[in-house]
N, C-alpha and C positions, 0 to 999 in steps of 0.2 A: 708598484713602485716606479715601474719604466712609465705608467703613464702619467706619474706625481711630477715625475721628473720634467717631462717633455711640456707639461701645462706651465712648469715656472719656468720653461726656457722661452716660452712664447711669449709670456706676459713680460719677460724681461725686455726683450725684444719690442715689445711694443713699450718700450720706457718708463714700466712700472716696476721699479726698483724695491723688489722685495726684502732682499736681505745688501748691507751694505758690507765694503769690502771686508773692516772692521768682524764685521758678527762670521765671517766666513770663517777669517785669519782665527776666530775664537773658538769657532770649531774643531779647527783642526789643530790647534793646539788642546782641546780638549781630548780631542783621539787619540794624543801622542802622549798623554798626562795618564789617561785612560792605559796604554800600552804598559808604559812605563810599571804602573801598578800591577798589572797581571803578567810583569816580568818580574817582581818580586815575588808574588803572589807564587810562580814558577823558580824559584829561587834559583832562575838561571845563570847570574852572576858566579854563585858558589863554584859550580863544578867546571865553568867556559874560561874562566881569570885564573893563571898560570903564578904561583909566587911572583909578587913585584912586574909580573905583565900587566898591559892593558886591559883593562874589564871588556869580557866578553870575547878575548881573540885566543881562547884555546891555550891549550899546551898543558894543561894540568893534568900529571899523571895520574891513572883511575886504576887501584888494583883491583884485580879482579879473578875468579876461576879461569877466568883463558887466558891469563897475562895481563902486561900493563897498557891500558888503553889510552891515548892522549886526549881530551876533549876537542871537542873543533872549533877552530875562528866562526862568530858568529854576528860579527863586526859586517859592514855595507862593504867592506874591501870586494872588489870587482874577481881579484884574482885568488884569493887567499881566502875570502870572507861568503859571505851571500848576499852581494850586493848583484850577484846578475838572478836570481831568485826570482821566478815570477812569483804574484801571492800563493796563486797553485803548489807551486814547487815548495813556498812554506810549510804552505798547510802538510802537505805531502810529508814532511820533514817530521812534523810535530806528530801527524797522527797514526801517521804508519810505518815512521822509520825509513821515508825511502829517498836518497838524495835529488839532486835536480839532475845528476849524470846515469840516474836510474838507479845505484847502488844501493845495497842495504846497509843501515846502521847497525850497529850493536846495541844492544840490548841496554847498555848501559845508559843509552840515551831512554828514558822513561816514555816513548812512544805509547804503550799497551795504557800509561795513564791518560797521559797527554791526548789521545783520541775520543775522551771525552769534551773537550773543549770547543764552545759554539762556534759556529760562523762568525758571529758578531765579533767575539772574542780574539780570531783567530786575525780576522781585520784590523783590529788595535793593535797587535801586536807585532804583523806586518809592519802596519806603518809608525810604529816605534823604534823598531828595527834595522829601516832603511831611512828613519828622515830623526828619529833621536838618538843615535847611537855616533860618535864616531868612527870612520872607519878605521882598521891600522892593517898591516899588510902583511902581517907577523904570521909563520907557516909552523905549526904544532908541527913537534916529532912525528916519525913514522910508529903504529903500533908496536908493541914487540909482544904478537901473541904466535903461538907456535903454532903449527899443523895438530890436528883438522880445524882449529878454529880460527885460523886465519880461510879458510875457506868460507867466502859470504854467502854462497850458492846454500850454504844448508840455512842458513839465517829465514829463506823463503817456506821449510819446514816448521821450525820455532813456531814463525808469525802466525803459520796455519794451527798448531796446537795451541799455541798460548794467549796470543792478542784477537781480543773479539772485534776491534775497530769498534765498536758502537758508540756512536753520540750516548751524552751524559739522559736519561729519563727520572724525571721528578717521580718520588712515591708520592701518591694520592692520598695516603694517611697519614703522612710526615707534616708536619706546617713547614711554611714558608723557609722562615730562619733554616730549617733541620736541614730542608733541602737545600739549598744555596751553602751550607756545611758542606752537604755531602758533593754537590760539584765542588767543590774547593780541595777537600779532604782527596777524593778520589781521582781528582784531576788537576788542574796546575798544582797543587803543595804539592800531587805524589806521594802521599802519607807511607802508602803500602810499600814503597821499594825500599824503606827499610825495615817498617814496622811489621811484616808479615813474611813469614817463613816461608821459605825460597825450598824447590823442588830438587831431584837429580839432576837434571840439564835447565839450571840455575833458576828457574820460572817461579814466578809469583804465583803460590797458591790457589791465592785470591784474589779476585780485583776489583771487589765489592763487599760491601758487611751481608750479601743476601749469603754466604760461605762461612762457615765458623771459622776459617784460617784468617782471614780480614783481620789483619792489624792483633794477631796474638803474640806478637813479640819475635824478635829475632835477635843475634849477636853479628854484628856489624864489624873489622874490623878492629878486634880487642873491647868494642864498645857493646852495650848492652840495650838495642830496641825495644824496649819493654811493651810488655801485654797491655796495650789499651783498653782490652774490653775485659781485662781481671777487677773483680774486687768490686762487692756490694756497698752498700751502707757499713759505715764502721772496715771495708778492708781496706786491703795495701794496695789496691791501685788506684788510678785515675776516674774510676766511676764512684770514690767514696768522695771528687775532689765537687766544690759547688761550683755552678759555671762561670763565675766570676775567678775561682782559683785557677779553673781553664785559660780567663784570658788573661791573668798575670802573667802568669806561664809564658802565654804566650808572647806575650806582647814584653814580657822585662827580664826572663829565664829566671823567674823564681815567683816565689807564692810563699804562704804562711807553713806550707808543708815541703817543701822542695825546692831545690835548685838546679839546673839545668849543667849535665855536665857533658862530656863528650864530645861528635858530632852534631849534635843535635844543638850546640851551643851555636854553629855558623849557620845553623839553619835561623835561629833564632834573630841572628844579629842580622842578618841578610836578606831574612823573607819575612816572617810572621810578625817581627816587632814592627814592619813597615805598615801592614794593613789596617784599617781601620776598624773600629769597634765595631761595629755591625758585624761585620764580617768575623770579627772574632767571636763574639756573639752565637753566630751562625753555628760559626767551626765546632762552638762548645753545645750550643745543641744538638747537632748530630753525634758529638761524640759519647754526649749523657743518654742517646736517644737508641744508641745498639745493643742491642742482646748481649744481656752482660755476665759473664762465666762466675760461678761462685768460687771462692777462694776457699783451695783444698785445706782440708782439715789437719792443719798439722799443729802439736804444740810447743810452744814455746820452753826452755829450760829456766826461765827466771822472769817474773812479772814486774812492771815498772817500779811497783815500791821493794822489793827488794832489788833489783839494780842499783835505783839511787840509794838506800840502806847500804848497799857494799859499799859503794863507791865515797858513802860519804862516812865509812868505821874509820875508825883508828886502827884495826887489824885486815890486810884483806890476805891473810894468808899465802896459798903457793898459788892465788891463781896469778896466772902470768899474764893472760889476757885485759883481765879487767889492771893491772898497774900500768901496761905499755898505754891503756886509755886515758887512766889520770898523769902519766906523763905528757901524750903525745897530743890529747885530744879536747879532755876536760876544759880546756879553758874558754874556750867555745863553741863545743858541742855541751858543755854543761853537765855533772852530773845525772838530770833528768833525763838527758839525750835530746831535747827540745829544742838545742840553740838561741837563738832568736828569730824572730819571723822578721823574712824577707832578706837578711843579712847571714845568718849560717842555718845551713838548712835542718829541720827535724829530722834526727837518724829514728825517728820511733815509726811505724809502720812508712816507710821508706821504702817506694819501688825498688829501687837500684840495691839496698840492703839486704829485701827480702826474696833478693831474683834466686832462681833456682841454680844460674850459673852466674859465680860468684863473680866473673870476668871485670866486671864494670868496676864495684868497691875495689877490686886489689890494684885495677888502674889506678883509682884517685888516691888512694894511700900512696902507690910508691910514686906517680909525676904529680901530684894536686889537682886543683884544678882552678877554672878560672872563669869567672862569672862574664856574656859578652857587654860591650856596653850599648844600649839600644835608646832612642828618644827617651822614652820615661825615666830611666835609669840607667843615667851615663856615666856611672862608678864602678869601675871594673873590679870588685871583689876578688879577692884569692884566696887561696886556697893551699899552705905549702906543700911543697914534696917531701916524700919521708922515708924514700926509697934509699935515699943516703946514708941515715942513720940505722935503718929497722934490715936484718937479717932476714932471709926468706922465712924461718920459723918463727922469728918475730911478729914480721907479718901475716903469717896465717894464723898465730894466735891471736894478735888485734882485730884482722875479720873476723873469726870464728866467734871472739866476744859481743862482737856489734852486733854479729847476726843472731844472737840466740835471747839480748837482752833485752829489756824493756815489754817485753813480751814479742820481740820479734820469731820470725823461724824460719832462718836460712839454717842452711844444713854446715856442716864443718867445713871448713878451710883447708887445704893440703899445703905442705911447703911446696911440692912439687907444681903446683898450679900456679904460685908464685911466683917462683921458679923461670914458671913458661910465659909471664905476664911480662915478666922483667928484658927475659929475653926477645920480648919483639918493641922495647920500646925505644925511642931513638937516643941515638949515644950523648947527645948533648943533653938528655936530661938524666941520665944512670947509667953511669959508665961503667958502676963494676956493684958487687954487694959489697957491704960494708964488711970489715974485721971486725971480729969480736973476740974480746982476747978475755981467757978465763982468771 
């Protein structure tokens, strides 16, 4: 390359004008374009933009097992930002966690993923950073994590048990698409730091599908990661979806069977609906392409046509669960449970329904939820709340019915799980449980 280089300086030199100012200036807007994308692609924006702050300069609280961690300015600011960053000291940043003043990041910064990420890669992203970004000068909070883990010194043990550093390597049997998934999935999207169940001293399992913990689901926050690699032909997860239903998903947070709820809804609005189909593509054949766990054998208490048979008598007796359905839910989740495609999601073989921990469903019943709006589909859907109206017993008999009918098989609902749902949700959306007077 250094000698590619040095031939077109000569020839320039001698007054043959190879490339003109134009085709330069088009390059490197091309690099900055290029950047740009594999900072979504890194759905960096999410966690570095602070409520109502400037995109990228930090401050966003991050809970976490050691405390509340702020994100960093990652803004060209000189003093505040990483604008004195040599590209090294980036790369440094991205792949191993380690700042430009030598220090260690926290973990919360997705380094262990992020060190799969090419040279080339890491180049655009540099100079998207420093030449597309505005600077701002804004100084995130100090952590508030307590002893011993505010001590970074042990951070340099972690990196040694947990983060392999290794550049991303293509499998030789995978095609093309699968692999450029799999750099994607396992490196800037960072799939696994939520999706994959986290150790005693917080560590990702896995950091790759060569590991059966890759991406088998975790509960995030109140929220429910679900098992990506659950559920064959005909199951309840994401390998019974076709890889067009992958990239709706992706690309609009919903599809003919599901909708996008939670955290995973900023991810959506912010990283994945940005990329291009190819790459969605990709993402969906490596994720149709990993060893995929059979769904345990459990049975349901009521098959679809008797469901909709209850739902649609003139008597339904003392059950409690299936009326709080035709009150609260029936008019578009449908007697079938099927909704509508793309507009209310199928509660019939339903990740989020048939999760083992019911955490996710009793979120969306008591705050709702809220569909993001993305290029394709910029009609923010909702979802109401129902935590106002529904008693904690109320609610766990509504779950309990979801999950057992249409031939679904989540296990029973507790009030007390409820209870505990309620309680960590924020006071402006449920302020208190409702009365219910006899």
């Amino acid at each position: 390359m250094m000698i590619y280089r040095n031939q077109l300086i000569t020839l320039a030199a001698c007054g043959t004008m190879l490339f003109s100012a134009n085709s330069m200036a088009a390059a490197d807007d091309a690099q900055l374009a290029r950047g740009e994308y594999l900072a979504r692609a890194g759905d960096c924006v999410a966690c570095h933009t602070a409520p109502g702050g400037k995109d990228f300069a930090g401050g966003l609280p991050l809970e976490s097992p050691l405390g509340v961690i702020y994100s960093t300015n990652i803004t060209p600011d000189l003093k505040h930002g990483i604008g004195a960053y040599s590209r090294d000291d980036f790369a440094s940043a991205l792949r191993e966690g380690i700042r430009a003043d030598g220090a260690k990041l926290y973990p919360a910064m997705p380094y262990p993923s992020y060190a799969n990420v090419t040279d080339e890669d890491i180049d655009a992203l540099y100079a998207y950073f420093m030449e597309g970004v505005e600077a701002d000068d804004s100084q995130p909070p100090e952590n508030d994590v307590g002893f011993p883990y505010n001590q970074r010194w042990g951070i340099t043990a972690w990196n040694w048990m947990f983060a392999d550093g290794e550049l991303f390597q293509p499998d030789p049997e995978q095609s093309d698409a699968a692999n450029r998934g799999a750099y994607l999935v396992q490196g800037l999207a960072h799939c696994g730091s939520c999706h994959t169940p986290r150790g005693l001293l917080f560590q990702e399992k896995a950091l790759d599908s060569s590991e059966g913990d890759y991406l088998s689901g975790e509960v995030l926050g109140g929220w429910l990661a679900p098992n990506i690699r659950a559920g064959g032909e005909g199951g309840h997860g994401l390998q019974s979806w076709s890889e067009q239903d992958i990239v709706d998903y992706l690309a609009t947070g919903r599809n003919d069977h599901n909708a996008v709820v939670g955290e995973m809804s900023s991810v959506i609005a912010h990283s994945t609906s940005h990329l291009n189909e190819d790459d969605l593509l990709s993402i969906a054949a490596y994720l149709q392409a990993l060893p995929r766990e059979a769904d345990e054998d459990r049975q349901s208490a009521s098959s679809p046509e008797d469901t909709e048979a209850l739902l649609t008598s003139a008597e339904l007796g003392d059950d409690l669960g299936a009326r709080l359905y035709l009150d609260n839910c029936n008019a578009c989740h449908l007697a079938n449970g099927r909704g509508a495609p793309q507009v209310f999601p199928s509660l019939v073989d339903n990740s989020l329904v048939n999760a083992e921990d019911p955490t996710g469903l009793i979120h969306v019943i008591l705050a709702g939820a809220r569909l993001p709006s993305t290029p394709n589909k910029p009609e923010e859907l909702a979802m109401p709340d129902f935590g106002w109206r529904l008693s904690d017993d109320e609610a766990a008999e509504l779950a309990t019915f979801v999950r057992s009918a249409w031939g679904n098989h989540g296990s029973t609902v507790a009030a007390d799980q409820v209870s505990e749902v309620r309680s960590e949700l924020p006071e402006d959306r449920i302020t208190s449980e409702p009365v219910i007077e006899d």
